[in-house]
C-alpha positions as CSV (number, residue, x, y, z in Angstrom):
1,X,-34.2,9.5,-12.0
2,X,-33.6,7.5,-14.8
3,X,-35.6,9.0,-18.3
4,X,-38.3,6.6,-18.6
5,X,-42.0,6.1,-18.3
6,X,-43.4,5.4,-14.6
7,X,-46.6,4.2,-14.0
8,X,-50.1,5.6,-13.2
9,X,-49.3,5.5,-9.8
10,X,-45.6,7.1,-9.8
11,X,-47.2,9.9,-11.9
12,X,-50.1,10.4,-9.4
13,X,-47.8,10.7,-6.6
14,X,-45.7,13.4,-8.4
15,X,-48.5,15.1,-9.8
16,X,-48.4,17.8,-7.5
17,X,-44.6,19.1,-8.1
18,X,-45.6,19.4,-12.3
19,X,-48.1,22.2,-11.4
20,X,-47.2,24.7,-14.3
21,X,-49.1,28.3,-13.3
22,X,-50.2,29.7,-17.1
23,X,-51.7,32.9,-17.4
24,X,-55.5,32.5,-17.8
25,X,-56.0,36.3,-18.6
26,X,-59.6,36.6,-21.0
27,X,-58.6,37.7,-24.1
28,X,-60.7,38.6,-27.3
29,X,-59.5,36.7,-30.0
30,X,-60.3,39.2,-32.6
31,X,-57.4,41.2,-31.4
32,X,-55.2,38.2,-32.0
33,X,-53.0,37.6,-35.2
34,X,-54.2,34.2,-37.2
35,X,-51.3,32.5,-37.9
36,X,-53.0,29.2,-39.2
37,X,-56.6,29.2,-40.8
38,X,-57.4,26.1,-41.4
39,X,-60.9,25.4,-44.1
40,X,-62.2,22.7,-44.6
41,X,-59.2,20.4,-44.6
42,X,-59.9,16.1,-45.6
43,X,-56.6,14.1,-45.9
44,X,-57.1,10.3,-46.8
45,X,-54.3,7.7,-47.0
46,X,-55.8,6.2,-50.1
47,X,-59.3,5.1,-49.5
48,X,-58.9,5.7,-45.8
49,X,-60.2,9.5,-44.7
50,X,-57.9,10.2,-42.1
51,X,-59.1,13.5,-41.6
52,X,-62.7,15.3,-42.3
53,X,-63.9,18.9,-43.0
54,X,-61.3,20.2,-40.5
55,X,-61.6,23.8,-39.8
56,X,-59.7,25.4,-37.4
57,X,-57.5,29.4,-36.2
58,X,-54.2,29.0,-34.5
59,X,-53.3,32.2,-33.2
60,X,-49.5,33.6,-32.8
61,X,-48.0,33.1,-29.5
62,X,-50.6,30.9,-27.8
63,X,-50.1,27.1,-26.8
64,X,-52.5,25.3,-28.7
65,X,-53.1,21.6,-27.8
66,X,-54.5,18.5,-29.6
67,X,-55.9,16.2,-27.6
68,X,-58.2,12.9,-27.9
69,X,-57.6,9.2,-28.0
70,X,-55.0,7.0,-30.2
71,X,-55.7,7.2,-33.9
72,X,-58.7,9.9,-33.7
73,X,-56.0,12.4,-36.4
74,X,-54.1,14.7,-34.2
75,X,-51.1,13.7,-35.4
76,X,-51.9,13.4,-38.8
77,X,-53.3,17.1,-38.5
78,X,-49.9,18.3,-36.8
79,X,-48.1,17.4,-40.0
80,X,-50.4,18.8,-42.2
81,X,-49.2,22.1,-41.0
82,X,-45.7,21.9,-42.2
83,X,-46.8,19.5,-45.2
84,X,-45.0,16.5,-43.8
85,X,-47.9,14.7,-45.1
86,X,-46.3,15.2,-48.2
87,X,-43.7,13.0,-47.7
88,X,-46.2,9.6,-47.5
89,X,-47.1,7.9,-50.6
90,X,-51.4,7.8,-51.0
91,X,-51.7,11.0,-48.9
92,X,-54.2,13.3,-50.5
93,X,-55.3,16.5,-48.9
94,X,-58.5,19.0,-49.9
95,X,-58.6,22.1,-48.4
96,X,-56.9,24.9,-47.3
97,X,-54.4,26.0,-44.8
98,X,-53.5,29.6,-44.6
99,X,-50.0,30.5,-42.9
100,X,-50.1,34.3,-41.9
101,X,-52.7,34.2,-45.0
102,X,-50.6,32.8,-47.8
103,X,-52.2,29.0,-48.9
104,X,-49.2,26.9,-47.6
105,X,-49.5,25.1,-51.1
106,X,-48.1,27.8,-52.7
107,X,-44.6,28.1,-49.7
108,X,-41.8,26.0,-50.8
109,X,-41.7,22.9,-48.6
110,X,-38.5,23.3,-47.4
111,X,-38.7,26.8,-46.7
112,X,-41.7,25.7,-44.7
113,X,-40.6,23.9,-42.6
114,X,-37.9,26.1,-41.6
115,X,-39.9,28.4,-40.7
116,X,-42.4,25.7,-38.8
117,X,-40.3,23.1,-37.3
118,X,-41.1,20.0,-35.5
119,X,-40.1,17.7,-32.2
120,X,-40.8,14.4,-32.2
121,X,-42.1,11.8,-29.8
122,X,-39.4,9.9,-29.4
123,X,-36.2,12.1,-28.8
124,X,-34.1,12.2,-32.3
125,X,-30.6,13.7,-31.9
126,X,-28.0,13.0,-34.6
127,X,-24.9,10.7,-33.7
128,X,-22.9,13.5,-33.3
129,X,-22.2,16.4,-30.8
130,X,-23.7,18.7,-29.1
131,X,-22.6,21.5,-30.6
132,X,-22.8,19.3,-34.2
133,X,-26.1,18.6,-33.5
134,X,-27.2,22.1,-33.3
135,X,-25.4,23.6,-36.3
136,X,-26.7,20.9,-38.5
137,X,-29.4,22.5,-40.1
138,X,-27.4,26.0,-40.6
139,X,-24.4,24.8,-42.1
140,X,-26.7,23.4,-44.4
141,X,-28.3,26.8,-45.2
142,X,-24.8,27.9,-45.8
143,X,-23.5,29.2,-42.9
144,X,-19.7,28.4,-42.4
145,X,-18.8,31.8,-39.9
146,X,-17.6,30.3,-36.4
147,X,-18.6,32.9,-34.0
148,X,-21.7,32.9,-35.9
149,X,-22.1,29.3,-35.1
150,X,-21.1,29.9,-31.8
151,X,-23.5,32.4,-30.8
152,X,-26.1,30.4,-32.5
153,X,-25.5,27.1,-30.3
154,X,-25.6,29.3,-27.3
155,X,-28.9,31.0,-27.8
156,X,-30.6,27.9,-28.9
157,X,-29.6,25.8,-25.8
158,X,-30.5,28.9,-23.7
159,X,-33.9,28.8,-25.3
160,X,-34.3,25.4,-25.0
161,X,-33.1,25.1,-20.7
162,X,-30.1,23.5,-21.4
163,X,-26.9,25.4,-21.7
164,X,-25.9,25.3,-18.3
165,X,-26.1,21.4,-18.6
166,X,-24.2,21.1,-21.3
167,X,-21.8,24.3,-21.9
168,X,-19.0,22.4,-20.7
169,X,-18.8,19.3,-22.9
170,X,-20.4,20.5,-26.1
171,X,-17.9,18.1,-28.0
172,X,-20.0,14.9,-26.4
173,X,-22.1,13.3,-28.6
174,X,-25.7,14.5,-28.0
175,X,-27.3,10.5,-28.0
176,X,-25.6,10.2,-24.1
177,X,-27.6,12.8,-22.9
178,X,-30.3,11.7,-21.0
179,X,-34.1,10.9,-22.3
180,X,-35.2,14.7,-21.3
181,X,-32.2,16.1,-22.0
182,X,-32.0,14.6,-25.8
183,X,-35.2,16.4,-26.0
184,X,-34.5,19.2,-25.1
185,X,-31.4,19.2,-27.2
186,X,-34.0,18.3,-30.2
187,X,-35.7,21.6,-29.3
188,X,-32.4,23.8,-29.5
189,X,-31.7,22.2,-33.1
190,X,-35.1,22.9,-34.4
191,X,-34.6,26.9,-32.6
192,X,-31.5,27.2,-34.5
193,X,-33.4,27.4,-37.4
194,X,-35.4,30.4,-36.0
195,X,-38.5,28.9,-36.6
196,X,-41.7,30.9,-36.0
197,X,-44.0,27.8,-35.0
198,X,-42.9,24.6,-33.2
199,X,-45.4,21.4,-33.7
200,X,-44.7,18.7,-30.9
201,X,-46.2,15.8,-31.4
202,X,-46.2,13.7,-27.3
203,X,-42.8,15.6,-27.0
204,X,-42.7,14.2,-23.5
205,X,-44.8,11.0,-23.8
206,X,-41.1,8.9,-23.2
207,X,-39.9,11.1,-20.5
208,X,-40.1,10.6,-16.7
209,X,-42.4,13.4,-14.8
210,X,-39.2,15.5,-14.0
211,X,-38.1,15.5,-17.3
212,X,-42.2,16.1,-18.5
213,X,-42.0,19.3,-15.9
214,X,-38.8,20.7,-17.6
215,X,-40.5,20.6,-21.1
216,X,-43.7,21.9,-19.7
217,X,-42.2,25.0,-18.5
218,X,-40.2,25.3,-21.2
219,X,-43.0,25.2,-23.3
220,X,-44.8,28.3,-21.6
221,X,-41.7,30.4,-21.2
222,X,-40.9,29.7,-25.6
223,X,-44.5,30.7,-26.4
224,X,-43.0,34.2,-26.0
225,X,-40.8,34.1,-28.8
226,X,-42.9,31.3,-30.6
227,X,-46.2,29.7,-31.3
228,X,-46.5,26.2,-30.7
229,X,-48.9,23.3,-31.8
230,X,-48.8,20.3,-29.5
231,X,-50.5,16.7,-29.6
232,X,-50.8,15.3,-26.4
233,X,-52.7,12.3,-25.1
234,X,-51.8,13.8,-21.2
235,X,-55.3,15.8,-20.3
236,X,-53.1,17.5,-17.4
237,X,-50.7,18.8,-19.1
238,X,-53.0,20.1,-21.9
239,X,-54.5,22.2,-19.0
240,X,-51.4,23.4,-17.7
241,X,-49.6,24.9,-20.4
242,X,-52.4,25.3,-23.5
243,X,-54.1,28.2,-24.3
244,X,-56.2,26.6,-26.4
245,X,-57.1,22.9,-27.2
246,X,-58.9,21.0,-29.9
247,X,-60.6,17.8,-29.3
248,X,-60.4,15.1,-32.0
249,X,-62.4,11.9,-32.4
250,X,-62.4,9.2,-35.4
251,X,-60.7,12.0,-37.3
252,X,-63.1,15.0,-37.0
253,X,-62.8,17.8,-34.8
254,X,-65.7,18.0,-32.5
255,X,-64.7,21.5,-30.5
256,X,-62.2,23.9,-30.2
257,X,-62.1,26.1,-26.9
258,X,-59.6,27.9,-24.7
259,X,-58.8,25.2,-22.6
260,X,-60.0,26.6,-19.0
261,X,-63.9,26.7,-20.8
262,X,-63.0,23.3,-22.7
263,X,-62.1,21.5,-18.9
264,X,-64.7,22.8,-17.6
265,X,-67.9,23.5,-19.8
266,X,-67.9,21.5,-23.1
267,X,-70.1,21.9,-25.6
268,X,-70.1,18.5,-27.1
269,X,-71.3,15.6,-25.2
270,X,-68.4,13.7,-26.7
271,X,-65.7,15.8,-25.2
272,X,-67.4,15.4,-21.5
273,X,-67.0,12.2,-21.9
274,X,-63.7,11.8,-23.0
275,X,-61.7,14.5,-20.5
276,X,-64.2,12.9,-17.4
277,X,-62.2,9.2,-18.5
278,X,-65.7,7.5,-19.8
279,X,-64.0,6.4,-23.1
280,X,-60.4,7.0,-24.8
């Protein structure tokens, strides 16, 4: 199957097959380590508020998924973890955002976002190979050893589900993989960093329900080893694979729930009506 997006109806017909089984084990939350506290957070691109009195716990090891209609701030909140924000001219953010209780602010950027990378939408390898693609980001941290490299490119594209694809012709340039794979490579090069956090922002919003599955279970199986922030505008994936999920609406968070109780027993009249398709 060709990496592209199918319609409504192709997904409903192969809705079945992406069943993804997550662990729904209760949990008390006070026993869980805080790796993002988020207080009272407003970002405005100039005189636009973007974002407003956000305020918000990602925990360590949990899937924790954005959800609610196009241009409501998920996004915009995703990159205000690893202060990619920083990068737009007219951004201004108030507030505070605690990583592992150190105000982000004070972290180097750089060092940052090493340490909390990023997949995009739209799969992003370089023009180069494979192997290129994932030793990109430590060769520029200074590391030249070859069986270090080679060790690295391994354990990433096991992480990421793609090594037995791919172990073979590592020397192919990584843009003629397919759509899902491509993505999967971008999640090996953002791995070889050994991040502690991936943000995904619709990492499979582009991909065909085959690939979607693939990311999906990836997704639950990385969540060992890493926590992970995703945006997604997919309501059926957000309760497959998240934890936890965050609604967001004309950029303010309206509730935050594990995402069993959010599905089923909202607190806001607003979310109801958004995950039961009356607006969005």
């Amino acid at each position: 199957m060709d990496d592209k997006q199918v319609t409504s109806t192709e997904e409903e017909s192969i809705e079945p097959e992406l069943e993804v089984h997550r662990e729904n084990n209760p949990e008390d939350e006070n026993n869980l380590h805080v790796l993002f506290d988020v207080e009272h957070v407003n970002l405005h691109y100039g005189s636009k508020q973007a974002l407003k009195d956000i305020n918000l716990k990602v925990y360590e090891h949990r899937i924790h998924a954005l959800i609610g209609p196009s241009g409501c701030g998920k996004s915009t909140f995703l990159r205000c973890l690893n202060r990619m924000n920083d990068l737009i001219d007219g951004c201004k953010v108030e507030g505070k955002i605690l990583y592992h209780g150190e105000d982000i602010n004070m972290v180097n950027p750089i060092l940052l976002r090493t340490k909390v990378g990023m997949v995009f939408q739209q799969p992003n390898p370089f023009p180069m190979s494979i192997y290129d693609n994932i030793c990109y980001g430590p060769r520029c941290q200074g590391v030249r050893n070859k069986s270090q490299l080679n060790e690295l490119v391994e354990r990433s594209l096991k992480e990421a589900a793609l090594w037995e694809e791919v172990k073979d012709r590592l020397k192919t340039n990584g843009m003629a993989l397919s759509g899902g794979q491509q993505q999967r490579l971008c999640i090996a090069r953002a791995l070889a960093m050994s991040p502690e956090v991936l943000l995904m922002d619709e990492p499979t919003s582009a991909l065909d329900p085959i690939s979607t599955k693939k990311i999906e279970e990836l997704a639950i199986q990385l969540k060992e080893k890493y926590t992970i922030v995703i945006v997604t505008h997919n309501l059926q994936q957000a309760s497959r694979i998240a934890d936890y999920t965050s609604f967001f609406l004309l950029g303010d968070l309206v509730e935050t729930k594990k995402t069993e109780e959010l599905f089923s027993n909202p607190s806001d009249p607003r979310t109801e009506r958004y995950i039961t398709g009356r607006f969005g």
